[in-house]
TORRO-990377 format. One record per residue (C-alpha): residue number from 0; residue in three letters; chain; z, x, y. Coordinates in Angstrom, 2 decimals. Layout:
BEGIN
+-------+-------+-------+---------+---------+---------+
: nutor : kolvo : kolke :       z :       x :       y :
+-------+-------+-------+---------+---------+---------+
:   NUM :   ALA :     A :       Z :       X :       Y :
...
+-------+-------+-------+---------+---------+---------+
// end
This chain:
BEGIN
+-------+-------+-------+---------+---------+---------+
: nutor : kolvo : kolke :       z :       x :       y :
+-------+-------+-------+---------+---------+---------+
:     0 :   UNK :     A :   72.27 :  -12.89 :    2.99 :
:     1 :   UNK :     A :   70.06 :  -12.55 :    6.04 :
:     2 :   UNK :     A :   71.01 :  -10.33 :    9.06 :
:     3 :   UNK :     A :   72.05 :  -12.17 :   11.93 :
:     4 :   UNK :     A :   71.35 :  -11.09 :   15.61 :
:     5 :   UNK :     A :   73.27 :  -12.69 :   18.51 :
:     6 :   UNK :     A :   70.83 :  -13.16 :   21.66 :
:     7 :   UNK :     A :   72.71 :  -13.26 :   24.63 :
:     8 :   UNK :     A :   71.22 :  -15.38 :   27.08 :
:     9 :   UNK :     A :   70.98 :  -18.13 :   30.35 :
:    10 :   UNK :     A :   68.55 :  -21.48 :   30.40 :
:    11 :   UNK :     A :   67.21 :  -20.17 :   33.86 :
:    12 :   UNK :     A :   66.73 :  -16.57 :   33.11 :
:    13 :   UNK :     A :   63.32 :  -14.92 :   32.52 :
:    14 :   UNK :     A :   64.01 :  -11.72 :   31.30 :
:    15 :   UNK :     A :   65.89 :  -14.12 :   28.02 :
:    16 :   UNK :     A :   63.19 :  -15.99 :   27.57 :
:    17 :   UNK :     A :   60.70 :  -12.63 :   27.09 :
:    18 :   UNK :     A :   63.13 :  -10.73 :   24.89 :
:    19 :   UNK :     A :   63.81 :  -14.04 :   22.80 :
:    20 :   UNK :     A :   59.68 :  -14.75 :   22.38 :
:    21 :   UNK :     A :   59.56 :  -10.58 :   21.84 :
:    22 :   UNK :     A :   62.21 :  -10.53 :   19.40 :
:    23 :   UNK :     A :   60.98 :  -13.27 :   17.27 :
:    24 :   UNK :     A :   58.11 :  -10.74 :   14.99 :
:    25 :   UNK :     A :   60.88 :   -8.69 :   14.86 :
:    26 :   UNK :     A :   63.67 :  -10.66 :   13.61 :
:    27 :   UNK :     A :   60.50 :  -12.50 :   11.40 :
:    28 :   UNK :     A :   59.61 :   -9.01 :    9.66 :
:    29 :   UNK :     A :   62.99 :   -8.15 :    9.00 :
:    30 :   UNK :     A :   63.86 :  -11.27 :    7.59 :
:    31 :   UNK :     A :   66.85 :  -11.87 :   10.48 :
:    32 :   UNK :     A :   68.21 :  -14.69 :   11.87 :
:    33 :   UNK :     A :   67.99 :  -15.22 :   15.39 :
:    34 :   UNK :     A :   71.23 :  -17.24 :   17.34 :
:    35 :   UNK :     A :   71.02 :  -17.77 :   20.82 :
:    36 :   UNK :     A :   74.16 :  -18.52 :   22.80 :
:    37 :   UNK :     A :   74.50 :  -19.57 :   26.42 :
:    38 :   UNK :     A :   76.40 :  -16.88 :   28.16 :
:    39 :   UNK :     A :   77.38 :  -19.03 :   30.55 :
:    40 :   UNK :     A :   78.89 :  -21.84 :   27.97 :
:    41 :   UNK :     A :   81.86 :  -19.19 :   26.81 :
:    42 :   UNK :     A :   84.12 :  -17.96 :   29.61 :
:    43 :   UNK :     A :   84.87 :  -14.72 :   27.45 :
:    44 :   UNK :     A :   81.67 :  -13.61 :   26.89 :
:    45 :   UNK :     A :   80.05 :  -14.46 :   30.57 :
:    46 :   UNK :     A :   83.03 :  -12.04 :   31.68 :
:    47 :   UNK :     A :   81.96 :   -9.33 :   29.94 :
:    48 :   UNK :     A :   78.20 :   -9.50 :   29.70 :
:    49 :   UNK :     A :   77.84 :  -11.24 :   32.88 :
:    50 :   UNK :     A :   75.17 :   -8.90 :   34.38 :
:    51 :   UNK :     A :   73.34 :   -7.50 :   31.02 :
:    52 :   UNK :     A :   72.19 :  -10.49 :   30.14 :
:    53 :   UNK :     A :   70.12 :  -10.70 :   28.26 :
:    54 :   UNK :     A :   71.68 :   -8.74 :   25.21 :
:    55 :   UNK :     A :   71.02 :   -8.48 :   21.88 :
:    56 :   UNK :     A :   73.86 :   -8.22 :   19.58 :
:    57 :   UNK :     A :   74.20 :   -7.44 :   15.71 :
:    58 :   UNK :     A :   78.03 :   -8.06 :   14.88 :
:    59 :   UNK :     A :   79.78 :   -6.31 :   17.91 :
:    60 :   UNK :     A :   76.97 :   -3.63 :   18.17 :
:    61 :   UNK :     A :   74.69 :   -3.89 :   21.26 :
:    62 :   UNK :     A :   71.14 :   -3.51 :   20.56 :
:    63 :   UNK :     A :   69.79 :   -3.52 :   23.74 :
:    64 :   UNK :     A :   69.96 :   -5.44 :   26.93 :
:    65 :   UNK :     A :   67.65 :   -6.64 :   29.88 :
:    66 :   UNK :     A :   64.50 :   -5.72 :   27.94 :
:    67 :   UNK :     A :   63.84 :   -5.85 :   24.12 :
:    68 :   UNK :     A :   64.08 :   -1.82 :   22.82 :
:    69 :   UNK :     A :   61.64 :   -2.45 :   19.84 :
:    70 :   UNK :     A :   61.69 :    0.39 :   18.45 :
:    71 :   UNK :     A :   65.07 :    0.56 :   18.14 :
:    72 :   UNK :     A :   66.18 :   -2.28 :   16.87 :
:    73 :   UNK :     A :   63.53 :   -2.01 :   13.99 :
:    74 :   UNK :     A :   65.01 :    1.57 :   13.13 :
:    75 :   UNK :     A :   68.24 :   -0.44 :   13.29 :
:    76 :   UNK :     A :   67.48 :   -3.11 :   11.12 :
:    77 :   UNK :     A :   65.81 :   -0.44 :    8.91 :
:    78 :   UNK :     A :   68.23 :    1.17 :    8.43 :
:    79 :   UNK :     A :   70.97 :   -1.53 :    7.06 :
:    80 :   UNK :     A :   68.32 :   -2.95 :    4.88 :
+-------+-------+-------+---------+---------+---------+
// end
């Protein structure tokens, strides 16, 4: 079963469209989904990620947010190979 990441993000914002276009090698090495939600669509989660967006998610665990941490989301996704 392939990893799945959660990408937190708006239509309109920049900074979601660079760590979605960043993340994609990534996710493609590791063999990981990608699923991007609209923040803005889900009252629950624009409440509480409102200003971090964008944030990437695996599960409930926050990867990083406003700027794709490379490095450690491949020692992440390394290490629950």
């Amino acid at each position: 079963m392939a990893t799945e990441l959660t990408l937190l993000s708006r239509s309109y914002c920049h900074l979601c469209h660079d760590m979605e276009a960043a993340l994609a090698p990534l996710a493609e090495e590791f063999g990981a989904a990608v699923r991007v939600l609209d923040v803005d669509a889900d009252p629950v989660l624009e409440a509480k990620y409102d200003e971090l967006v964008p944030v990437l998610l695996h599960g409930e665990t926050e990867l990083c947010h406003y700027f794709l941490d490379a490095p450690k989301v491949r020692e992440y996704l390394a290490g629950i190979r």
